[in-house]
C-alpha positions as CSV (number, residue, x, y, z in Angstrom):
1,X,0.0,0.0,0.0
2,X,1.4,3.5,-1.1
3,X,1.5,6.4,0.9
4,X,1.9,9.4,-0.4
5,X,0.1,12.6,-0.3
6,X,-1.5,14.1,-2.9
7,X,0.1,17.0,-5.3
8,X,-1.6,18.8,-7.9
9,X,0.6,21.3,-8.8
10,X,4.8,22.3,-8.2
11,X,5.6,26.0,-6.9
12,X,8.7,26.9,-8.3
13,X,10.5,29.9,-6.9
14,X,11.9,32.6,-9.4
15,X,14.2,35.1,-8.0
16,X,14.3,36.4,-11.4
17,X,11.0,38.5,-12.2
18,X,9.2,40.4,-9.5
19,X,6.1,37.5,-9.2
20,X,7.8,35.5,-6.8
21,X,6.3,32.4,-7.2
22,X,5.0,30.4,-10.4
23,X,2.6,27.6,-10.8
24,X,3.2,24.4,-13.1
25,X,0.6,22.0,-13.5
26,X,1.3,18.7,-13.0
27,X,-0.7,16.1,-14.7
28,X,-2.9,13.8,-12.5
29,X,-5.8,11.1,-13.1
30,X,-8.3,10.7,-10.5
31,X,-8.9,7.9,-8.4
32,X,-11.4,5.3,-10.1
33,X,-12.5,3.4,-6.5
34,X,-12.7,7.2,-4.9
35,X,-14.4,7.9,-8.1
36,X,-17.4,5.2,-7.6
37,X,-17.8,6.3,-4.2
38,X,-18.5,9.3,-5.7
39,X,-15.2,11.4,-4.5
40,X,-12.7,13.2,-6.7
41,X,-9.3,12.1,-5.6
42,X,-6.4,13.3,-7.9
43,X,-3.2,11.5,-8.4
44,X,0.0,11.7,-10.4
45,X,-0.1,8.2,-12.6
46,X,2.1,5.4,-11.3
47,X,0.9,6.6,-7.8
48,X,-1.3,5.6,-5.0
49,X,-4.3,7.2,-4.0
50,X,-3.2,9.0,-0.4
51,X,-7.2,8.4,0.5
52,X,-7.7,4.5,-0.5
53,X,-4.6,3.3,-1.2
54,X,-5.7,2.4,-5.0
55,X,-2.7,2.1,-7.1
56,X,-3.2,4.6,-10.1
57,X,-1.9,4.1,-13.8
């Protein structure tokens, strides 16, 4: 059982332009047993769901 917790996006820090910080999607399928239950649990692919433990591909 995997666990991990669950990451939708990466912050990466700039000390180069005056926003400070950027966002980068990171791309995620959701949970297909959290799905049925009628939850939306997103994980990165090769991953297991942090709530069920449901390996992801």
């Amino acid at each position: 059982m995997c666990h991990q917790h669950p990451i939708d996006e990466t912050i990466v820090l700039s000390m180069n332009d005056g926003a400070g910080i950027t966002t980068v999607p990171v791309p995620g399928r959701r949970c297909p047993a959290c799905l049925e239950r009628g939850d939306t649990v997103w994980v990165i692919p090769g991953k297991c769901c942090p709530v069920c433990g449901t390996p992801v591909s």
